[in-house]
DRENDO-1510 file (C-alpha; in Angstrom, 1 decimal, always signed):
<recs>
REC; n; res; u; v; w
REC; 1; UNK; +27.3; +34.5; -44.1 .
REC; 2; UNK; +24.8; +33.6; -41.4 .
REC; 3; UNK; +27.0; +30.0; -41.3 .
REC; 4; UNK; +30.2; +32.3; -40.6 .
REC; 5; UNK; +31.5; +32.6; -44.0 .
REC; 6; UNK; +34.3; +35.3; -43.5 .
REC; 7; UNK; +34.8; +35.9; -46.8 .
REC; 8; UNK; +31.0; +36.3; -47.4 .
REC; 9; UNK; +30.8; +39.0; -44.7 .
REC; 10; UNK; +34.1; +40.9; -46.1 .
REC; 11; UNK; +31.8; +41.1; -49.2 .
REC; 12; UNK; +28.6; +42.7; -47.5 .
REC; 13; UNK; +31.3; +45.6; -45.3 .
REC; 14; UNK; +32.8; +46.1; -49.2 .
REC; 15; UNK; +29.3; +46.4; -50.4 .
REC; 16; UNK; +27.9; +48.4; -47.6 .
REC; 17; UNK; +30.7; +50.3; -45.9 .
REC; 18; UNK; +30.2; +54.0; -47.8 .
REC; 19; UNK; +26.3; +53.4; -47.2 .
REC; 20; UNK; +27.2; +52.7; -43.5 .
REC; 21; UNK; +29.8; +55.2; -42.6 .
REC; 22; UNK; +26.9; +58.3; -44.4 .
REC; 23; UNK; +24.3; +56.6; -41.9 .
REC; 24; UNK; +26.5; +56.8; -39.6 .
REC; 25; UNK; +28.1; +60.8; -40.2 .
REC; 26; UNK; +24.5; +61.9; -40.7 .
REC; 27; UNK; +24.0; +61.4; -37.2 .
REC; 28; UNK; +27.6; +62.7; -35.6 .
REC; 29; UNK; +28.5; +64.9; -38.3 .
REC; 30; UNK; +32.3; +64.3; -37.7 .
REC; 31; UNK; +34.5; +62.3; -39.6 .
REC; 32; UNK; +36.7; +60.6; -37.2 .
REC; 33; UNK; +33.7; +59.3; -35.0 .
REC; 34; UNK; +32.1; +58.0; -37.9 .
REC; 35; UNK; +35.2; +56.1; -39.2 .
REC; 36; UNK; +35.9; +55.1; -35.6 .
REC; 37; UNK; +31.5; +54.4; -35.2 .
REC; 38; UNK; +31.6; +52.3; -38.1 .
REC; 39; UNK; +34.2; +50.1; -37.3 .
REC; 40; UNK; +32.2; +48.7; -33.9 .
REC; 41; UNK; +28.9; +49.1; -35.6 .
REC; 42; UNK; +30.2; +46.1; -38.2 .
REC; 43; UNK; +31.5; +44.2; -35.5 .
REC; 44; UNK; +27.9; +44.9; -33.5 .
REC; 45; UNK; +26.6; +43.5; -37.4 .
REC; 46; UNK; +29.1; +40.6; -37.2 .
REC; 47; UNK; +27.8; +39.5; -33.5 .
REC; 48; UNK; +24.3; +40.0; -34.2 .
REC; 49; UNK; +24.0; +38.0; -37.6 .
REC; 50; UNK; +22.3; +35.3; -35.7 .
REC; 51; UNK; +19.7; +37.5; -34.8 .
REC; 52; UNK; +18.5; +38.4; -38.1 .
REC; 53; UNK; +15.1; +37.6; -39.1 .
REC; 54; UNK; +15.5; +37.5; -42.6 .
REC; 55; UNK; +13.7; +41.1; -43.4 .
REC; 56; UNK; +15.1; +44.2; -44.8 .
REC; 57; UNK; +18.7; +43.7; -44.2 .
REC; 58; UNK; +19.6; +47.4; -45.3 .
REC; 59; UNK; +17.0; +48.6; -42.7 .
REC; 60; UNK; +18.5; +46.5; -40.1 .
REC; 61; UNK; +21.8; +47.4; -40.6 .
REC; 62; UNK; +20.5; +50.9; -41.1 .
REC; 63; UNK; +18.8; +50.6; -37.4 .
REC; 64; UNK; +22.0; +49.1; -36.0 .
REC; 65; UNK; +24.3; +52.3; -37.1 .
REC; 66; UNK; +22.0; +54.7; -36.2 .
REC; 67; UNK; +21.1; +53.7; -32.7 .
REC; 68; UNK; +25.2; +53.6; -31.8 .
REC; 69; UNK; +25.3; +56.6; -33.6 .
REC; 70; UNK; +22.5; +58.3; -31.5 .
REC; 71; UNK; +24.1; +56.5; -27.9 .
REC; 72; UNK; +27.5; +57.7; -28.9 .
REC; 73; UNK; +25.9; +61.6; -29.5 .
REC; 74; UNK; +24.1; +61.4; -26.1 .
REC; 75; UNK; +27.1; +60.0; -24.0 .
REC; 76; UNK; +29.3; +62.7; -25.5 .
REC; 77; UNK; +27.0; +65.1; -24.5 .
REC; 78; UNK; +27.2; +63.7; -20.6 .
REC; 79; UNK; +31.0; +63.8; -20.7 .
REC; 80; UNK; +30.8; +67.3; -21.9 .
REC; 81; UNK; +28.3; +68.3; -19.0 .
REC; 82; UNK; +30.8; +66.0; -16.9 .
REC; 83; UNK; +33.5; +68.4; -17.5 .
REC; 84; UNK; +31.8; +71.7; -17.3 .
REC; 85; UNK; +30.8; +70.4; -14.0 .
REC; 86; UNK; +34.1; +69.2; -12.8 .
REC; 87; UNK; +35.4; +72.4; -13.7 .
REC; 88; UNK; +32.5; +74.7; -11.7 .
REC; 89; UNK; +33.4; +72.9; -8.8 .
REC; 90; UNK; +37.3; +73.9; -8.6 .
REC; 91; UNK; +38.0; +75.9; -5.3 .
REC; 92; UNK; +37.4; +79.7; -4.9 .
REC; 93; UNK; +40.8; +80.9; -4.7 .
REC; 94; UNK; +39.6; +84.3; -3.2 .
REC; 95; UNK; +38.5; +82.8; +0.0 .
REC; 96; UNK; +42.6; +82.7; +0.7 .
REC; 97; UNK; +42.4; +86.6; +0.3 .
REC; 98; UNK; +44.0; +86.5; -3.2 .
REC; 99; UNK; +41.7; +87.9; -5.3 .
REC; 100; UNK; +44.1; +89.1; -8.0 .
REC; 101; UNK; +44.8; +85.2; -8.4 .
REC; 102; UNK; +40.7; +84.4; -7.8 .
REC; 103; UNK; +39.3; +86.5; -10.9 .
REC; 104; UNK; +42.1; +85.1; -13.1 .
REC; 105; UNK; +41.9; +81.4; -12.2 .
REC; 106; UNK; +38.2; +82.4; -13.2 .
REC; 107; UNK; +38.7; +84.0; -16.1 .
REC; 108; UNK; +41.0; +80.8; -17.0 .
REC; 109; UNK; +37.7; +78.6; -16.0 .
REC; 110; UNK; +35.3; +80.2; -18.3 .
REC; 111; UNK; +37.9; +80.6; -21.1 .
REC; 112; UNK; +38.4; +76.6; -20.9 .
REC; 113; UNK; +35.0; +75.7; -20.8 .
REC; 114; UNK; +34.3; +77.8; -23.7 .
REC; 115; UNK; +37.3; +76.4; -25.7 .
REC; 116; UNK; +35.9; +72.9; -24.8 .
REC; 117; UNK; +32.7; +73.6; -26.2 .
REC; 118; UNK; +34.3; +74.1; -29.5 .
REC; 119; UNK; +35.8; +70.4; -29.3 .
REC; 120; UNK; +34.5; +67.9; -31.4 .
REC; 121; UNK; +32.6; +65.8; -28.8 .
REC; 122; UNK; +35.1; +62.2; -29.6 .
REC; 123; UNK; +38.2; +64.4; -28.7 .
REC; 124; UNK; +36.7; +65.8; -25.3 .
REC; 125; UNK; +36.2; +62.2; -24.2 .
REC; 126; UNK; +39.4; +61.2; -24.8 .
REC; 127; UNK; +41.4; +64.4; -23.4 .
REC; 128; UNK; +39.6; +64.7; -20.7 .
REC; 129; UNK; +39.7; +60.8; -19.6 .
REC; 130; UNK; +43.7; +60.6; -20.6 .
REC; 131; UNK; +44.9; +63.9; -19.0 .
REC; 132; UNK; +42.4; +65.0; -16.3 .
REC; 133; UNK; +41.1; +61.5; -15.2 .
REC; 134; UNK; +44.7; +60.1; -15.7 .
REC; 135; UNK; +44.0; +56.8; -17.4 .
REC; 136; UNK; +45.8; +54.8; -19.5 .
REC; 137; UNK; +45.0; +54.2; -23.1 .
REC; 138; UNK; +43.6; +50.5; -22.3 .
REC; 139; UNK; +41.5; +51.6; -19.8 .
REC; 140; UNK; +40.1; +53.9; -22.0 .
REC; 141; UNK; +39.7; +51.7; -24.6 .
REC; 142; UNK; +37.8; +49.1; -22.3 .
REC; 143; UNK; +35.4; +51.9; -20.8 .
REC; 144; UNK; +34.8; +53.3; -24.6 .
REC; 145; UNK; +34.9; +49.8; -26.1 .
REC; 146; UNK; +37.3; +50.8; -28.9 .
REC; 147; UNK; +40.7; +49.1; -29.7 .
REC; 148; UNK; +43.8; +50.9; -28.4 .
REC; 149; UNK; +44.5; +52.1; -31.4 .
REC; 150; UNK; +41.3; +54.1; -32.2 .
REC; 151; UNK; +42.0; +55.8; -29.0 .
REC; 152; UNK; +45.6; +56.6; -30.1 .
REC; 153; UNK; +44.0; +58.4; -33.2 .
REC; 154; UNK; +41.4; +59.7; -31.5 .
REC; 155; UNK; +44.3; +61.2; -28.6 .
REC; 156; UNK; +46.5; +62.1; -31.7 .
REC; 157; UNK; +43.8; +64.3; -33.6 .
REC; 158; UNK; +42.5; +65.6; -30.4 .
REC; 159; UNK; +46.2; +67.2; -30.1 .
REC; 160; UNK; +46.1; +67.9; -33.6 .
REC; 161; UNK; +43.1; +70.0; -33.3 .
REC; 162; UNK; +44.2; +71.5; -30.2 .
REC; 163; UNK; +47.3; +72.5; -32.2 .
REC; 164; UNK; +45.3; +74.0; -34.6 .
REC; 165; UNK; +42.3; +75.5; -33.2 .
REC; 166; UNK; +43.7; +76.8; -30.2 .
REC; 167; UNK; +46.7; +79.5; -29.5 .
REC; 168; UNK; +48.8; +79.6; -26.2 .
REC; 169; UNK; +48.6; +83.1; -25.7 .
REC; 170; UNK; +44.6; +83.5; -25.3 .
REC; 171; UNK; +45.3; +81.4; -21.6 .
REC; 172; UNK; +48.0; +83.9; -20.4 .
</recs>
């Protein structure tokens, strides 16, 4: 494996992939990051087989998962101060002397900030880089360092649970 036998490495992820992925959703406790986590953290394994020392190999895979698990909990909750942020810093509308229009734009504020907080943390990156930062699905990908397919699952699900979780008539 260390002498980049594919097929040697294809046996360790068959061997190791449940124990990975439970390291993994231990940490995030959502399903869809820890498929999408475990995916890079075997590519992180694959890159940094040269690396290993030759001890414990569970407890360095082990470290490996957990540590993107942990930097992927702590950058969602960034983005998710990000957005409340972003949001807090909209314009007083009452200032134009409308102040029907002021205390309802405010009441729509608070109402989407609470209804992000119930987001899973993977969906509010995604959402809020594809619709209120307006970039495209590669540039995503490249700032998340995912493939362009995880992020159209990740965009897909995120509507998904939006679908779900959320009704149109609470935001009239």
């Amino acid at each position: 494996m260390l002498a980049g036998d594919e097929a040697a490495f294809r046996e360790l992820v068959t061997a190791y992939r449940t124990y990975i992925y439970q390291v993994i959703y231990a940490v995030v406790r959502h399903a869809g990051d820890a498929e999408d986590l475990s995916q890079e953290v075997w590519t992180r394994i694959y890159f940094s087989l040269p690396q290993y020392q030759m001890k414990g190999f569970k407890t360095w895979i082990s470290r490996i998962a957990v540590n993107r698990a942990i930097d992927f909990k702590r950058s969602a909750a960034r983005k998710k101060e990000e957005v409340t942020a972003e949001l807090a810093d909209k314009p007083d509308w009452g200032a134009s002397g409308n102040l029907e229009h002021a205390v309802t734009h405010k009441e729509t504020v608070e109402l989407v900030r609470s209804k992000l907080q119930q987001l899973p943390d993977n969906y509010q990156d995604v959402l809020r880089a594809y619709y209120l930062e307006q970039q495209s699905y590669q540039d995503i990908a490249d700032k998340q360092g995912v493939t362009l397919k995880t992020v159209e699952s990740k965009l897909y699900r995120a509507k998904q649970w939006l679908r779900k979780h959320w009704k149109e008539e609470e935001f009239k």
